[in-house]
C-alpha positions as CSV (number, residue, x, y, z in Angstrom):
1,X,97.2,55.6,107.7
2,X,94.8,55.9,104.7
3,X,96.5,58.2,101.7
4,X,94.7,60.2,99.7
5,X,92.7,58.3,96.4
6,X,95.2,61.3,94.4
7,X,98.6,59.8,95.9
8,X,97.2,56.5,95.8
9,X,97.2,56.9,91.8
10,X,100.5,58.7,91.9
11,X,102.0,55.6,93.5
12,X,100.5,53.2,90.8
13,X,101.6,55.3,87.8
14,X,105.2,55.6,89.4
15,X,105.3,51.5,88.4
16,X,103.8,52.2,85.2
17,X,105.0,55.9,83.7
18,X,107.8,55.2,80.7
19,X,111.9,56.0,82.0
20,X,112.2,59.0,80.2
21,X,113.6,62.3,81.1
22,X,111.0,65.0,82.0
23,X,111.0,67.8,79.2
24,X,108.6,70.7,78.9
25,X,108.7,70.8,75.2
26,X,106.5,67.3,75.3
27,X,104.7,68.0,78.6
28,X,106.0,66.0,81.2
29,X,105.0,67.1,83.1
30,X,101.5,68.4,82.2
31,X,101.9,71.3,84.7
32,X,103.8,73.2,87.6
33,X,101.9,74.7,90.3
34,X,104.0,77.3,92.2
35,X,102.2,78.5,95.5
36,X,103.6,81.1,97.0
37,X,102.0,82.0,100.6
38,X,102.4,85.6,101.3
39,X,104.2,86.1,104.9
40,X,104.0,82.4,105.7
41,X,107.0,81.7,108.1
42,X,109.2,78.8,107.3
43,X,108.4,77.8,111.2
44,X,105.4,77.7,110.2
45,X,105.4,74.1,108.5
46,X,107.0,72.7,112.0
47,X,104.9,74.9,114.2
48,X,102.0,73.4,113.4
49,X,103.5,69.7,111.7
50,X,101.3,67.6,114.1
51,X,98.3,68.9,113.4
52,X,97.4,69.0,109.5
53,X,96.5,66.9,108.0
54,X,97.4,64.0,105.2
55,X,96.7,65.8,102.0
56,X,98.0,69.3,102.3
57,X,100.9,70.4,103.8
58,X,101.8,66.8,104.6
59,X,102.1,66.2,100.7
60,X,105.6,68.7,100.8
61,X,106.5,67.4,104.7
62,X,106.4,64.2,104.0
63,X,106.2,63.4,100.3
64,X,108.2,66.0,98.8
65,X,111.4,67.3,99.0
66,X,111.4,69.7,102.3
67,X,114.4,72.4,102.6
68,X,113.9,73.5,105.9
69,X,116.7,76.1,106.0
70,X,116.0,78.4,103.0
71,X,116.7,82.1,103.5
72,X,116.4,85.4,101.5
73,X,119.8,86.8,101.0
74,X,118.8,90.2,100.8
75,X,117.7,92.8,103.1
76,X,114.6,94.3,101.1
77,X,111.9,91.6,101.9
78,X,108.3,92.9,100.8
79,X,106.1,91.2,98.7
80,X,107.0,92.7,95.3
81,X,110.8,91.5,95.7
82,X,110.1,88.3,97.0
83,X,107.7,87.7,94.1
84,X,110.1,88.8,91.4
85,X,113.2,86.9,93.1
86,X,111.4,83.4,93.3
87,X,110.4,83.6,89.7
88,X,113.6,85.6,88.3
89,X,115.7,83.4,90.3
90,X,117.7,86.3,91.4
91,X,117.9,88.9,93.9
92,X,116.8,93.0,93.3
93,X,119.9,93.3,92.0
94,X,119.2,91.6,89.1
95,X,115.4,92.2,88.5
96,X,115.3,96.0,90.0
97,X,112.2,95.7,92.2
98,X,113.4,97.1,95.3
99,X,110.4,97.5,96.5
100,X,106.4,97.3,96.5
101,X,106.6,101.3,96.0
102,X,108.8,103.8,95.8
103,X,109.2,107.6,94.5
104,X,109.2,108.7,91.2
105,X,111.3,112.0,91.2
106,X,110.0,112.7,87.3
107,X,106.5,112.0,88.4
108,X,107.1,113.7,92.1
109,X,104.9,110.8,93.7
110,X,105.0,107.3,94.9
111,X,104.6,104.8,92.3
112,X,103.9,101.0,92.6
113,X,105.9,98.3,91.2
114,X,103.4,97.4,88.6
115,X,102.1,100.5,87.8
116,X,102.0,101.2,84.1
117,X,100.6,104.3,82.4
118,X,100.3,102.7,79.1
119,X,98.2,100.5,80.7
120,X,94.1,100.5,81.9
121,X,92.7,98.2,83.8
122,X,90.1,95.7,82.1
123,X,87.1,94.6,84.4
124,X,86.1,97.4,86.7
125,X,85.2,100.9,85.5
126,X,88.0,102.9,87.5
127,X,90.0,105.7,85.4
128,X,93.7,105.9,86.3
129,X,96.9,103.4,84.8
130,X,96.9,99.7,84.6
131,X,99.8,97.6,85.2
132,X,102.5,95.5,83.3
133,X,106.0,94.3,84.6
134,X,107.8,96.9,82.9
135,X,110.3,97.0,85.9
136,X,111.2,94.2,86.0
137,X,115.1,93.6,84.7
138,X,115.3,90.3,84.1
139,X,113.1,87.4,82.6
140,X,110.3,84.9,84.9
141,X,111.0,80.9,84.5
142,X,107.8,81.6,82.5
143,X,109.2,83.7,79.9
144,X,111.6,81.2,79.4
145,X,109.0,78.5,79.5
146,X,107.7,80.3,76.2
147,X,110.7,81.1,74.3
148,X,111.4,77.5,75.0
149,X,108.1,76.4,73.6
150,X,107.5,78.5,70.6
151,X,104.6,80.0,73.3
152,X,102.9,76.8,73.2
153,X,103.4,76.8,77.0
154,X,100.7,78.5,79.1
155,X,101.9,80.6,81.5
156,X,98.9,82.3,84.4
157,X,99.2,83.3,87.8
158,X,96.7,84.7,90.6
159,X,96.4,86.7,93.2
160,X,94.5,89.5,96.0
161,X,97.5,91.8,95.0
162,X,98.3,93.2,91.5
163,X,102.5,92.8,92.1
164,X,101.7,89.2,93.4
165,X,100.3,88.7,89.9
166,X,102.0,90.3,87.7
167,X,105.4,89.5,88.5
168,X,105.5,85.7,88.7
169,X,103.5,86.0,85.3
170,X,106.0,87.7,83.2
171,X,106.3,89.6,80.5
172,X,105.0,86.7,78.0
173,X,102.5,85.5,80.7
174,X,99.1,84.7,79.2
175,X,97.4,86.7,82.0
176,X,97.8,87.8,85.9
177,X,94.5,88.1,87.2
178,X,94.0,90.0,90.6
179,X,91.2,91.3,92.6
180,X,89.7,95.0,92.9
181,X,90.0,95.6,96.1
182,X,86.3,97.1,97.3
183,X,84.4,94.6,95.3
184,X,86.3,91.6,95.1
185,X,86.0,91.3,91.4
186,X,88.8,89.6,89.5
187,X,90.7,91.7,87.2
188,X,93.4,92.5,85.0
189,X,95.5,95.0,82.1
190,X,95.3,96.0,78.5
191,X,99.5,94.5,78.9
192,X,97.7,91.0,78.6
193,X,94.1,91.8,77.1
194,X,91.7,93.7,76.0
195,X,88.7,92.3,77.9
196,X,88.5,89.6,80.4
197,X,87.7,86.0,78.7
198,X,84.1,84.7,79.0
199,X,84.5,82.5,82.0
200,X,85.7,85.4,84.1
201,X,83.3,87.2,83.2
202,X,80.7,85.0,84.0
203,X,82.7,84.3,87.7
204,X,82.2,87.7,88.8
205,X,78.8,87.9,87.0
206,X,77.5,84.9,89.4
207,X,78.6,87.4,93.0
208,X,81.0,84.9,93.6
209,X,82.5,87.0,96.4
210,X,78.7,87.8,97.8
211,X,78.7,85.2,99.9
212,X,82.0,85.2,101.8
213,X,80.2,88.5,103.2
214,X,78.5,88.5,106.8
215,X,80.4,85.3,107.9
216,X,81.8,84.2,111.0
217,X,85.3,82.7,111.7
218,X,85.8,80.0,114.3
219,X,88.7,77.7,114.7
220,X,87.9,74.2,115.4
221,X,87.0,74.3,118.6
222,X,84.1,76.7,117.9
223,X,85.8,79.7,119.2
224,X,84.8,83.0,117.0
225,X,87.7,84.8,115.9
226,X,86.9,87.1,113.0
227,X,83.8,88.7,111.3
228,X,83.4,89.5,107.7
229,X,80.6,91.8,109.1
230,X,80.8,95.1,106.7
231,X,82.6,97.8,108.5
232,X,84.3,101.1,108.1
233,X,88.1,101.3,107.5
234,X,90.9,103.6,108.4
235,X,89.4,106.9,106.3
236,X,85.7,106.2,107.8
237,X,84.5,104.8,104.3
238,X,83.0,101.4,104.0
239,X,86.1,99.2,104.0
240,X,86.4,96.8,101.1
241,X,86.4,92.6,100.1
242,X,90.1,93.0,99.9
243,X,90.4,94.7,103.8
244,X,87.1,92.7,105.2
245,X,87.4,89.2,103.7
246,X,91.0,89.6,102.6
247,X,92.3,89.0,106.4
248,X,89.9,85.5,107.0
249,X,90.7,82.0,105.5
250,X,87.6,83.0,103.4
251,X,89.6,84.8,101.2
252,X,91.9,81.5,100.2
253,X,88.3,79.8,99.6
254,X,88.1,82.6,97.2
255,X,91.1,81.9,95.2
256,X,90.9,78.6,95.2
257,X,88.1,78.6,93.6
258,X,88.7,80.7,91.0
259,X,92.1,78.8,90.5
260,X,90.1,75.3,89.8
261,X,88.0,77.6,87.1
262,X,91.0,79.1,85.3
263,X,92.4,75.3,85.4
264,X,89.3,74.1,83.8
265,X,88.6,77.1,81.3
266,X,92.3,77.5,80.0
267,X,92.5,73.8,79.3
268,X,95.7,73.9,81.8
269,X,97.8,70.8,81.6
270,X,95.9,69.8,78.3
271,X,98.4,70.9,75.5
272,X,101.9,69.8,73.8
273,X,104.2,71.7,76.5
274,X,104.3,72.3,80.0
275,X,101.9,75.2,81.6
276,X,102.9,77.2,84.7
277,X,100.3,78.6,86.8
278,X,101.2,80.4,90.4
279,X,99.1,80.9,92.9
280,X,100.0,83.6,95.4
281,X,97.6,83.6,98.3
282,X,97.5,87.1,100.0
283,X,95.3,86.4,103.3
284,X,98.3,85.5,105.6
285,X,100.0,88.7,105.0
286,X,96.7,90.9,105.6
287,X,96.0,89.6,108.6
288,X,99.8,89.0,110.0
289,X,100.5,92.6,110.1
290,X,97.3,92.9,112.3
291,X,97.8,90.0,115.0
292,X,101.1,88.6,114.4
293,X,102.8,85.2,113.9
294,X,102.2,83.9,117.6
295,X,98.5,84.0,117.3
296,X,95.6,82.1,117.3
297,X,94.5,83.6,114.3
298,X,97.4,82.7,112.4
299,X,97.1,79.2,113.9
300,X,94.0,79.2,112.4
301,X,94.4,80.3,109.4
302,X,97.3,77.9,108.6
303,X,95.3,74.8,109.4
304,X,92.0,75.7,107.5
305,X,94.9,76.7,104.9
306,X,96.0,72.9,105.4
307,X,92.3,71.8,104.5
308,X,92.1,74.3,101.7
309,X,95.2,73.1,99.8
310,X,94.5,69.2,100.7
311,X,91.1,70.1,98.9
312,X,93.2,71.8,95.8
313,X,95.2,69.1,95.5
314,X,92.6,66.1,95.1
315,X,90.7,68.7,92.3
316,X,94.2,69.1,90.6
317,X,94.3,64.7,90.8
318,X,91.0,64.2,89.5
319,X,91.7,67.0,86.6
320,X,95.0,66.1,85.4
321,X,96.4,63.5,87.4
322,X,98.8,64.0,90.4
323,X,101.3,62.0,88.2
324,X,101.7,64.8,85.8
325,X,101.8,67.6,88.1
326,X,104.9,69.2,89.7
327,X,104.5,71.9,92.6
328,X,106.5,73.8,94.6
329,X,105.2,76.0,98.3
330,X,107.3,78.7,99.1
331,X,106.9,82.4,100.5
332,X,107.8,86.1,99.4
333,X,109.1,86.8,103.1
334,X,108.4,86.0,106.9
335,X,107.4,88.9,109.7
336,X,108.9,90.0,112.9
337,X,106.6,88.9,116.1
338,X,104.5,91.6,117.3
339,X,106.7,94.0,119.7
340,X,104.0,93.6,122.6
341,X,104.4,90.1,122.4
342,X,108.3,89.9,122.2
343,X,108.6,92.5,124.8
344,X,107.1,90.5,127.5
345,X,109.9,87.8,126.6
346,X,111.9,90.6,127.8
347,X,113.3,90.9,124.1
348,X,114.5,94.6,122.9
349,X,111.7,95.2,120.5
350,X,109.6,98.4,119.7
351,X,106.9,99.5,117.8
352,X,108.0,102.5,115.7
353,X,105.7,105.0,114.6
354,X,107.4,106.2,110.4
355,X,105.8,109.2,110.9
356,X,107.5,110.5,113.6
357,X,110.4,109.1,112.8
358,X,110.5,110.9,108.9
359,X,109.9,114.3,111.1
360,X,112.7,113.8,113.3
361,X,115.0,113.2,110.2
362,X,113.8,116.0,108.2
363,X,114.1,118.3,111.8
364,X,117.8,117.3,112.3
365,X,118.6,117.9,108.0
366,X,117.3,121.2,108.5
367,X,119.3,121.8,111.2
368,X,122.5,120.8,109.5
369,X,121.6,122.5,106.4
370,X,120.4,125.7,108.3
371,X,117.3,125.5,105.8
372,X,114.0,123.7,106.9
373,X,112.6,121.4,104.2
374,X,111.3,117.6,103.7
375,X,114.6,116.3,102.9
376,X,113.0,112.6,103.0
377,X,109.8,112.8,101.3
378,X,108.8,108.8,102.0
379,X,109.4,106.7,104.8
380,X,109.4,103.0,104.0
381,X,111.0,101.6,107.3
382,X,113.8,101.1,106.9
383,X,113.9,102.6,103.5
384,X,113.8,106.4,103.2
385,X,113.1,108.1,99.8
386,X,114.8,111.5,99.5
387,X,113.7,115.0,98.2
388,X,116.2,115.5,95.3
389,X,114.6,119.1,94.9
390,X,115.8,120.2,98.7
391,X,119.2,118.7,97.9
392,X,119.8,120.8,95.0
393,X,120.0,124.8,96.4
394,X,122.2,123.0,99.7
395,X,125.5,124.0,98.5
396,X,127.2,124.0,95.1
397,X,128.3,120.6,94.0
398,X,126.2,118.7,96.9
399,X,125.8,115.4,94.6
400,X,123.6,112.7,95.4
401,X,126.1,110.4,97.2
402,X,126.4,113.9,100.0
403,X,122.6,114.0,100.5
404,X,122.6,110.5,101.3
405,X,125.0,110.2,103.3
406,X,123.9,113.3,105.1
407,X,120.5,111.5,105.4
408,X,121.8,108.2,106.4
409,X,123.5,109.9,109.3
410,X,120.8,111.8,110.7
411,X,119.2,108.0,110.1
412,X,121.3,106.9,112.9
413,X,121.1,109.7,115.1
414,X,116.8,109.0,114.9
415,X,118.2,105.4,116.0
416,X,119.1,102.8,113.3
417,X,122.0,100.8,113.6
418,X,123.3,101.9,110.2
419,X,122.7,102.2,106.7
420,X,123.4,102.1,102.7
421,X,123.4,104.3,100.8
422,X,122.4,104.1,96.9
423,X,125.2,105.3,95.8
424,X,127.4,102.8,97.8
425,X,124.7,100.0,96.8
426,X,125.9,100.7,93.0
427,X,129.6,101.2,93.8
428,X,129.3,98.1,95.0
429,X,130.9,99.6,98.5
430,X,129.7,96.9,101.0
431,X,131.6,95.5,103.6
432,X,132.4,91.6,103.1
433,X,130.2,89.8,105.4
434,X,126.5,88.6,105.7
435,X,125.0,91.9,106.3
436,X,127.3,93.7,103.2
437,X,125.9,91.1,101.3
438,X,122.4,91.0,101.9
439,X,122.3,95.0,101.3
440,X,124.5,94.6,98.4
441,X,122.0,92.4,97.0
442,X,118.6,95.0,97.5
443,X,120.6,97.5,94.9
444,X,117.9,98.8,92.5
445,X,118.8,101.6,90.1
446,X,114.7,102.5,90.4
447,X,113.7,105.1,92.6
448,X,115.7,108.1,92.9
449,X,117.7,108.9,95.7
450,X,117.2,106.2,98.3
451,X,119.0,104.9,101.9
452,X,118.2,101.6,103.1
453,X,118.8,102.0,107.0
454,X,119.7,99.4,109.3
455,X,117.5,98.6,111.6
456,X,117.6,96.9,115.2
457,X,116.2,93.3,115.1
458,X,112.1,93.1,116.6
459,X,111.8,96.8,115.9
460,X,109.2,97.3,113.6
461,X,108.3,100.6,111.7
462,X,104.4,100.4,112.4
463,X,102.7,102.2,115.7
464,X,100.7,99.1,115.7
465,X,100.8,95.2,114.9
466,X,103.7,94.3,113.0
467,X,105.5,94.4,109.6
468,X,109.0,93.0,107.4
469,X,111.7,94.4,105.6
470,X,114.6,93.2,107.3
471,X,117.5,91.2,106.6
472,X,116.4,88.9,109.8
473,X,115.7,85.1,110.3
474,X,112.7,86.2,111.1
475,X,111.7,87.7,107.7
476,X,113.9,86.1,105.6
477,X,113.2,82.6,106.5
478,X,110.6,80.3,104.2
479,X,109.7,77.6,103.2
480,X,111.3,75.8,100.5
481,X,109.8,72.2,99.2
482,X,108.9,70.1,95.9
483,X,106.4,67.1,95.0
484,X,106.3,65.2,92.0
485,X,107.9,62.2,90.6
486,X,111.0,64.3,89.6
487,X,112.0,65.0,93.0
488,X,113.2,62.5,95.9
489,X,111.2,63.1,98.9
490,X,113.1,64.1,102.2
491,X,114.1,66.6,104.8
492,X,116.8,68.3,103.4
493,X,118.5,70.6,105.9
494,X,121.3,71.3,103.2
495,X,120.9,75.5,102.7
496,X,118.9,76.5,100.0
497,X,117.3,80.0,98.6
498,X,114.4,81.0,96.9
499,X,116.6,82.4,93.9
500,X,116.8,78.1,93.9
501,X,113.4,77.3,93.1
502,X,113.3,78.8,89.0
503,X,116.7,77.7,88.5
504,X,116.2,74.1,89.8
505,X,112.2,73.6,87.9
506,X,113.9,75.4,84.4
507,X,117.0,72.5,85.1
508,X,114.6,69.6,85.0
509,X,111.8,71.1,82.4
510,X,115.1,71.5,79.8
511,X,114.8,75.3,79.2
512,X,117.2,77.7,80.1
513,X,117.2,79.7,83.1
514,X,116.0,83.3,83.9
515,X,118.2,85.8,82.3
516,X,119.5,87.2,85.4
517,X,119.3,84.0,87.8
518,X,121.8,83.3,89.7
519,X,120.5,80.5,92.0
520,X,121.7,76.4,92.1
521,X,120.0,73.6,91.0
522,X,119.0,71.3,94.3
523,X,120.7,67.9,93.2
524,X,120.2,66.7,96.0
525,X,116.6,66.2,95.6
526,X,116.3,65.5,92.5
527,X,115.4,61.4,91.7
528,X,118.9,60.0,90.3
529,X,119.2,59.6,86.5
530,X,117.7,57.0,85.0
531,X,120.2,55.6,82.6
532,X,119.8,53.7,79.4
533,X,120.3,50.0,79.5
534,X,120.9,50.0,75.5
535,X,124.3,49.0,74.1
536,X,126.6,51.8,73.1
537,X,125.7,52.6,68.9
538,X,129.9,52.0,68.6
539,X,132.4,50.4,70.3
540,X,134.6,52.6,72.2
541,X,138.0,52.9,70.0
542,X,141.4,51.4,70.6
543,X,144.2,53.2,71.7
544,X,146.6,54.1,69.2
545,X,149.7,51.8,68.7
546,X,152.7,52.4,71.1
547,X,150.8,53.2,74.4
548,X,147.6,55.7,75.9
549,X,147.5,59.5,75.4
């Protein structure tokens, strides 16, 4: 079998690269490349094993260090939580993002987990607040790649979604650049900068995104099986780059190609110290909610994903040398297979329509209470975000712990298994098993008055396609793997987390973990230590007269 001309080199400088320790503070290596696919299954990488190819997937499979049982230990998994806990190293419990939204009982309105009024956004003319990680609680293997440094590190990361951005970046992050989501335009916050830099500039003055419009899909075998056609969305208006192209491989061409310019532009990999950059690619998610894990869309869109990446790679070879480039593939969650599609398996599963299902709550409150009123004003399935104002006048001395245990009851009589409440979360009441633990670990203090409900597994809390959220193989299951010459390739069936993957790169780079990390380094993957062959500077000392110590 004929490697790849960039792991050909990565071979030959194995024989000639200096024994020395890797250490960020003199670059080696040059740079870490994080990708993290959004909803990419860790079945996916043995689903479809057979048929990538040799230079992308493959690299991790069968050239890096591949944990194939790495789980979420936590029940909230959506994309802003899984984004903070791979780079924080630990779970919601320690960086607060509990998850992608939630309401804001000051502001009375849903608020996303990047949203920042003292923010604007810089590269597209819309009014309204930018976006920082303010919420975060704890520190990004970033930030503590540039307190390491002095800042001489470079720290960037990408992608279709602000939080996907934003929170692998940091607070010290030299920028997170997304997209705007009718246009397609990449842009970012005042947090990071005043105006975008030149070269982005110029990449979304050449219409870059132009020309993944009016496209065709096919899989390999010619079969059609998408349209970038323009259309209408949900409201009627002309649906946007991020809706239209956003769900078709054409959207990881997109990002791509703007990652190989930010490589090129920001000098990446070309100073004193390590750079980071992350590279979160959004198009799996979009389109999995519509069609699901099982398929052939999804099929397709891993392979051409293969392709993509094996392309990435070689441009990453040629630019810095594969021999001074670390990378690690993971995920933010996994999905739940569509309910139609489960059901005729004959398993239990259920589309559930959040709607509904907040009405029939709020009817059975104001039957308890005697008083009608929206007791839950948001419905995240399985999350439900209460009305603290309708609490208040119930009775005197109803506290928050009542009302949501009053809510996570009528929870269960709509038809969840069970649920936490807030209150309990940061009591730390949870039972001690599996499930305790994975709730216990989705505690945020954000939010307001919350219950996390329990759901039952394949039910999903969309009236169509399907969705996460659960503490469920299914969605907590990702990949995990490593390349680069400080890891010893292998299958490693050993259990391993996401909260691992900061942790174990901030171990070999020298720098200290995130703040709040409480993940393990993966020794077992790591190449063993390559000791010095120099006598010791002094001879070890004799034992004093009349026996040992």
């Amino acid at each position: 079998m004929r490697l790849p001309r960039f792991l050909l080199m990565t071979l030959v400088w194995l024989c000639l690269i200096p024994c020395a320790f890797a250490s960020a503070y003199n670059a080696r290596p040059k740079l870490v490349v994080v990708i993290v696919i959004d909803q990419f299954r860790g079945d996916y990488l043995e689903r479809y094993r057979d048929q990538f190819g040799d230079g992308g997937f493959r690299v991790f499979l069968d050239r890096g260090a591949y944990f194939t049982d790495c789980n979420y230990d936590y029940a909230n998994t959506r994309t802003a939580p899984g984004h903070a806990t791979l780079f924080t190293g630990s779970y919601t419990s320690g960086h607060g993002i509990v998850a992608n939204e939630w309401w804001d009982p000051q502001k009375k309105k849903r608020v996303t987990s990047v949203e920042d009024d003292t923010t604007k956004l810089v590269g597209v003319g819309k009014t309204g607040p930018g976006a920082s990680p303010h919420n975060l609680l704890s520190d990004t293997l970033g930030d503590e790649l540039k307190l390491a440094t002095g800042g001489k590190a470079r720290v960037f990361a990408i992608s279709l979604k602000d939080r996907a951005a934003i929170l692998p970046a940091g607070f010290s992050g030299d920028a997170a650049y997304w997209i705007d989501p009718k246009s397609g335009a990449w842009i970012t916050s005042t947090y990071y900068r005043p105006d975008l830099p030149e070269w982005v500039r110029n990449f979304n003055g050449s219409h870059r995104a132009e020309k993944f419009w009016n496209r065709e899909w096919k899989d390999s075998d010619g079969n059609t099986l998408g349209s970038t056609a323009p259309r209408n969305g949900k409201d009627g208006a002309p649906a946007g780059f991020y809706e239209v192209v956003g769900s078709t491989p054409f959207a990881n061409d997109y990002q791509l190609e703007f990652a190989k310019e930010l490589v090129l532009y920001e000098k990446l990999g070309a100073g004193s110290a390590t750079d980071l950059l992350v590279i979160s690619l959004s198009a799996n998610d979009i389109l999995g909610h519509q069609v699901g894990p099982d398929s052939p869309q999804m099929r397709s869109m891993a392979l051409e994903l293969d392709r993509q990446l094996a392309e990435f790679f070689g441009f990453l070879g040629h630019q810095v040398g594969m021999a001074n480039v670390w990378m690690a593939l993971s995920a933010d969650h996994g999905v739940a297979p569509l309910p139609e599609f489960a059901k005729t398996l004959r398993l239990p599963a259920a589309n559930l329509d959040a709607k509904a299902l907040r009405e029939q709550i709020n009817s059975l409150l104001s039957k308890k209470y005697a008083k009608k009123a929206d007791y839950v004003l948001d419905l995240d399935y399985p999350l439900a975000w209460l009305n603290q104002d309708a609490f208040a006048g119930i009775f005197l001395g109803h506290k928050e712990s009542d009302a949501e245990a009053d809510a996570g009851e009528a929870m269960k009589q709509a038809g969840l298994t069970g649920y936490f409440t807030k209150s309990q979360l940061a009591r730390g009441e949870t039972p001690a098993t599996e499930t305790g633990r994975r709730y216990s670990h989705s505690y945020s203090p954000e939010g307001g008055w919350y219950v996390i409900g329990i759901p039952s597994p394949f039910h999903v809390g969309t009236a169509k396609g399907t969705d996460h959220a659960t503490p469920f193989s299914y969605d907590t299951h990702v990949p995990l793997a490593f390349y680069g010459l400080a890891f010893q390739p292998g299958i490693y069936r050993t259990h391993a987390e996401p909260v691992d993957l900061a942790v174990t790169l901030a171990s070999l780079l020298g720098i200290n973990a995130p703040a709040q990390a409480t993940g393990r380094v993966l020794t077992e993957a790591l190449q063993p230590p390559r000791h010095s062959t120099a006598p010791s500077a002094m001879p070890a000392a004799a034992p004093p007269a009349g026996g040992t110590q």
